[in-house]
Backbone as numpy.savetxt, mean C-alpha at the origin, in Angstrom:
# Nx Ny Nz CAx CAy CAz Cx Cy Cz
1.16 -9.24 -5.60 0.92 -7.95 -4.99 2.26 -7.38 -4.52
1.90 -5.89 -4.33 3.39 -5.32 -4.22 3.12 -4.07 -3.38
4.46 -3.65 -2.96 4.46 -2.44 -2.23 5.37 -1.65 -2.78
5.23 0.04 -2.55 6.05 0.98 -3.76 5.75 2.14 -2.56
6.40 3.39 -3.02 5.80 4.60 -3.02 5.61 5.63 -3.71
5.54 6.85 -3.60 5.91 8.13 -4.27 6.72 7.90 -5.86
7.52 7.46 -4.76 8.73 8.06 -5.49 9.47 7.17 -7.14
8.51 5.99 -6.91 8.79 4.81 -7.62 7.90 4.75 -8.77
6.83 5.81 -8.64 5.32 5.72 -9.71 5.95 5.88 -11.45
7.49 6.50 -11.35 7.70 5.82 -12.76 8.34 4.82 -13.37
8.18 3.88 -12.48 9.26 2.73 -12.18 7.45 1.50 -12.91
6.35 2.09 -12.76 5.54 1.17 -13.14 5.32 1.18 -14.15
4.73 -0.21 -14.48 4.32 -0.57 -16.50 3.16 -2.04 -15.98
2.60 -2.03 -17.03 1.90 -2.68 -17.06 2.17 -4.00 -16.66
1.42 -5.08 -16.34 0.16 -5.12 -15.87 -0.16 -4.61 -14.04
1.07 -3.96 -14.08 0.41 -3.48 -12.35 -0.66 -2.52 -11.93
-1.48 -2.39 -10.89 -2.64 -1.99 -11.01 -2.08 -0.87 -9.83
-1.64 0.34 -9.38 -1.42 1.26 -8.56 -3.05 1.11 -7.74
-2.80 0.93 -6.15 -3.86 1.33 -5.42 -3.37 2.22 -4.27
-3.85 3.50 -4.37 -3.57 4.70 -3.15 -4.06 3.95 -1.82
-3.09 3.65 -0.39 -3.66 3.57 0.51 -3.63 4.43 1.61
-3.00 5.57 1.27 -2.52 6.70 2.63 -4.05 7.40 2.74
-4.28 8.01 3.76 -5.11 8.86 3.98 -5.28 10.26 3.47
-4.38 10.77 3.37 -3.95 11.79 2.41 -3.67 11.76 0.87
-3.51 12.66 0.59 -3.31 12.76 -1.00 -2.46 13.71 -1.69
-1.66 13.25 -2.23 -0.19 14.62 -2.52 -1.16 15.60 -3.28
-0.57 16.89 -2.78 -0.73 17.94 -3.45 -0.46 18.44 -4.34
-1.17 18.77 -5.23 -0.75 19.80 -6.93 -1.99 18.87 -8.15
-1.37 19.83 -9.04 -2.86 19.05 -10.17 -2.81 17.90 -10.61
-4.19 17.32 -10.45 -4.05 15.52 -10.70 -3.40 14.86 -9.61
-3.04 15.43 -8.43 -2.66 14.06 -7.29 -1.71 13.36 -7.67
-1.59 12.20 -7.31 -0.41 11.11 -7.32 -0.93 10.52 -8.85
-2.26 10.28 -9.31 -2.35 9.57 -10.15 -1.94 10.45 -11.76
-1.25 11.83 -11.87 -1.10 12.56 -12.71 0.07 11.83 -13.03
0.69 11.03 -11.75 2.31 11.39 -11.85 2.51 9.67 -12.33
1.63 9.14 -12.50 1.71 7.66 -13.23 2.05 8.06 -14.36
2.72 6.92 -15.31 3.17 6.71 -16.71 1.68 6.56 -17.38
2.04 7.12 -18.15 0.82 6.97 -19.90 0.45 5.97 -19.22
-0.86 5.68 -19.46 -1.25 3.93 -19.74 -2.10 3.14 -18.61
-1.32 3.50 -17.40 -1.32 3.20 -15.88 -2.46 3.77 -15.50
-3.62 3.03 -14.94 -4.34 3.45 -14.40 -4.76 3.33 -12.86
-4.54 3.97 -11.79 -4.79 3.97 -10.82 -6.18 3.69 -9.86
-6.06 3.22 -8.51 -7.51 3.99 -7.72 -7.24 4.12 -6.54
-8.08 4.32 -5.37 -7.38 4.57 -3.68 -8.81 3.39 -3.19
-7.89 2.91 -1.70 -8.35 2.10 -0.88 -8.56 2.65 0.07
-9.22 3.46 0.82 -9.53 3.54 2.12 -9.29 2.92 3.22
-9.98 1.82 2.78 -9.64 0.32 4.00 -8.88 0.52 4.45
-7.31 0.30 3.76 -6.31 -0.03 3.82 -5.16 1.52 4.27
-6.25 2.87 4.59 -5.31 3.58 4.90 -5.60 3.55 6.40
-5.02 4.15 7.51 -4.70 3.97 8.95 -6.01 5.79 9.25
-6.40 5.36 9.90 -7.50 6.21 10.41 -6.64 7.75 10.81
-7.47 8.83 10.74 -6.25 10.32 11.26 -6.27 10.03 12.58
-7.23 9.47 13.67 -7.37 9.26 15.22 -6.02 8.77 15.04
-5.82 7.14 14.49 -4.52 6.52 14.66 -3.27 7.34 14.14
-3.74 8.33 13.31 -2.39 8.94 12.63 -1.72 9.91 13.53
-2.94 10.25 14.60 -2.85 11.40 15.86 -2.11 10.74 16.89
-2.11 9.76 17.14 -1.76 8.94 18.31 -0.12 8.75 18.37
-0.49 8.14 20.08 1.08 7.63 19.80 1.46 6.14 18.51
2.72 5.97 18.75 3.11 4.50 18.25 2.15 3.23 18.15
1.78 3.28 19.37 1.70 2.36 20.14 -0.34 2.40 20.03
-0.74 3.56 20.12 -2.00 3.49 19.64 -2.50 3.51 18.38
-1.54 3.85 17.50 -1.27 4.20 15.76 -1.69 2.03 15.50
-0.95 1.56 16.02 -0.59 -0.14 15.92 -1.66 -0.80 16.41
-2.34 -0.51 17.62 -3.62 -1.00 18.15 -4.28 -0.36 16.95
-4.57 0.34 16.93 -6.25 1.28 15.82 -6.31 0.57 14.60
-4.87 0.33 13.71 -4.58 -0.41 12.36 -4.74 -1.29 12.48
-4.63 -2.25 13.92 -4.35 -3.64 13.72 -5.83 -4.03 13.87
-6.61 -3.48 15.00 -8.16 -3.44 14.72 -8.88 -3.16 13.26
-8.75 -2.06 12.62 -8.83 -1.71 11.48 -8.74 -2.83 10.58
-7.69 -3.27 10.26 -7.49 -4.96 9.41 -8.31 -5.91 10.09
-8.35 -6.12 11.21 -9.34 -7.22 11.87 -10.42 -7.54 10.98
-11.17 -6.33 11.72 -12.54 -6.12 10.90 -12.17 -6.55 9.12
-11.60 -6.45 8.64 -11.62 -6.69 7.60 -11.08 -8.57 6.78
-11.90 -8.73 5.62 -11.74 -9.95 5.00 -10.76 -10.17 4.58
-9.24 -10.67 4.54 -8.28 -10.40 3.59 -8.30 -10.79 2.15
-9.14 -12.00 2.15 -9.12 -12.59 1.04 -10.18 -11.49 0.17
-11.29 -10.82 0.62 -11.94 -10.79 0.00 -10.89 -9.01 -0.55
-10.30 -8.48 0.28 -9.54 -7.44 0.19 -8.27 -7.49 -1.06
-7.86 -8.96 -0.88 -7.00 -9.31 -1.86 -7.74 -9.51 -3.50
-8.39 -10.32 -3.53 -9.29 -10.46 -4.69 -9.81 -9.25 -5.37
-10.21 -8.10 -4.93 -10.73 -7.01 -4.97 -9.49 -5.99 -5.55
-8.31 -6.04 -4.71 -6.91 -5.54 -5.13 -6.90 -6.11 -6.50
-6.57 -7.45 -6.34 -5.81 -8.40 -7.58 -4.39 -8.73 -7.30
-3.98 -9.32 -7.93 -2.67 -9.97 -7.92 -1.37 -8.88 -8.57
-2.13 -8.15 -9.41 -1.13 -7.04 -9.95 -1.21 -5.84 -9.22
-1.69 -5.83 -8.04 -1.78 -4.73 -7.13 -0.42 -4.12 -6.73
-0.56 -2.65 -6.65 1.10 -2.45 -6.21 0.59 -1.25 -4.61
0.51 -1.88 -3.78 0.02 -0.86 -3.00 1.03 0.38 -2.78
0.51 1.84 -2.55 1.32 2.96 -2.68 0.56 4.21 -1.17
1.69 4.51 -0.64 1.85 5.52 -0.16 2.62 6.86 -0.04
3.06 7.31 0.84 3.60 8.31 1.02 5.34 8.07 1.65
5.32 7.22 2.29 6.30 6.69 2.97 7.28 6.23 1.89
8.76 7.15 2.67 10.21 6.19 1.91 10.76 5.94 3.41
10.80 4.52 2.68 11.20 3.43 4.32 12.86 3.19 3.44
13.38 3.54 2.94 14.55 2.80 1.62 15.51 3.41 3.01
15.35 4.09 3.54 16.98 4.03 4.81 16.84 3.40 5.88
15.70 2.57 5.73 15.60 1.84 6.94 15.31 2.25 8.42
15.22 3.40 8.19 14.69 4.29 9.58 13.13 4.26 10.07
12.42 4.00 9.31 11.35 4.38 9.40 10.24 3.23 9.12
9.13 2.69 9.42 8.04 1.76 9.38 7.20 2.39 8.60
6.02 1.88 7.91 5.21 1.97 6.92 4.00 1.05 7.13
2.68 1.95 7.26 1.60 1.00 7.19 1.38 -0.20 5.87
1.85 0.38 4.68 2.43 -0.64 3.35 2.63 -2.24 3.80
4.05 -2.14 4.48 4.36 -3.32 5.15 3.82 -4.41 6.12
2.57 -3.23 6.52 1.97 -3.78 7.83 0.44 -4.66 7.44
-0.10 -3.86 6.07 -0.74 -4.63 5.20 -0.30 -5.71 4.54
0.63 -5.50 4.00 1.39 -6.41 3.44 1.85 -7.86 4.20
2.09 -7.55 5.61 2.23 -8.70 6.24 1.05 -9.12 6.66
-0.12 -8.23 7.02 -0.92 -8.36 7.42 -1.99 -9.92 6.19
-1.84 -9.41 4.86 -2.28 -10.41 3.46 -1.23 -11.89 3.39
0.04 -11.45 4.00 1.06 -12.83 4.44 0.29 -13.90 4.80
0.48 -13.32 5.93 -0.16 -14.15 6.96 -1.38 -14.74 7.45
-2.55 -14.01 6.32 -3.76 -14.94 6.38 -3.74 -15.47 4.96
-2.81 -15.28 3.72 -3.17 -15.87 2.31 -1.77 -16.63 2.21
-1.10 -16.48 2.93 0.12 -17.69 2.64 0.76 -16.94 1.24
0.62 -15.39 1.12 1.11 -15.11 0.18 2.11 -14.19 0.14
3.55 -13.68 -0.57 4.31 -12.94 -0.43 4.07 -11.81 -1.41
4.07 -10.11 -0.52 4.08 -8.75 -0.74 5.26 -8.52 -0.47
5.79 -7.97 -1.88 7.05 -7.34 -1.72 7.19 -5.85 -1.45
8.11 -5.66 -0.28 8.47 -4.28 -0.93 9.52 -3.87 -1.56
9.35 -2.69 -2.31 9.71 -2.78 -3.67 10.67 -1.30 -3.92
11.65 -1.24 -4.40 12.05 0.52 -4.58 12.18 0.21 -6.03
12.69 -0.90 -6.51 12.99 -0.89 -8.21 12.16 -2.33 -8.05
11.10 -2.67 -8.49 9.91 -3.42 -8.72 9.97 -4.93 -9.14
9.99 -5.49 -7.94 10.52 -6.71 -8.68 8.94 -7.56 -8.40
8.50 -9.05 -9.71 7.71 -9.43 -9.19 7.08 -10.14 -8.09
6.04 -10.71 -7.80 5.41 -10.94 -6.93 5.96 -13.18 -6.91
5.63 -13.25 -5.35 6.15 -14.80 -5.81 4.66 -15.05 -4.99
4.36 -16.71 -4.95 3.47 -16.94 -4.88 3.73 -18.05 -3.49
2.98 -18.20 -2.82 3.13 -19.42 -1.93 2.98 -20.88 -2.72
């Protein structure tokens, strides 16, 4: 499994599976999934995007709401469901280091109960395994 954004959607090829997790959805015809390569077929996760309450909030309530949000949820059964060629995608460019990303927060979040490593990714490298 992997982490990407925007900006990277032609950086994918097969066998990775693009899953939308932002709450939003870029604007113009066909969405984000227009802007995939031939071939690539996309879908969106809900689960896995951060509620607008939490998106309204501060920091600090944004982190409580998500981290509840994942609670409630199975990872394994979340992972299985993804797949292993999952590349999770949002909106967020974290590449200057300024900035945090719910991406990452899933991503550590699947760490740490599957003993497994999510990369994030600007030029796509694969996935390693525990």
């Amino acid at each position: 499994m992997m982490t990407s954004n925007l900006a990277a959607l032609d950086k994918l090829a097969s066998p990775m599976s693009p899953v939308w997790i932002a709450r939003g959805h870029p604007r113009g015809k066909g969405g984000w999934k227009a802007r995939l390569p031939p071939g690539i077929e996309g879908r969106a996760d809900a689960r896995l995007a951060p509620s607008w309450a939490a998106l309204k909030g501060t920091e600090d309530e944004y982190h409580a709401s998500f981290a509840a949000q994942l609670a409630a949820l199975d990872p394994r059964r979340v992972y299985d469901e993804l797949g292993e060629n999952a590349v999770l995608l949002c909106f967020c460019d974290v590449s200057t280091g300024e900035h945090w990303c719910h991406r990452r927060i899933v991503a550590e979040w699947m760490e740490a109960a599957l003993a497994r490593i999510a990369h994030r990714v600007f030029g796509l490298r694969p996935s390693v395994k525990a």
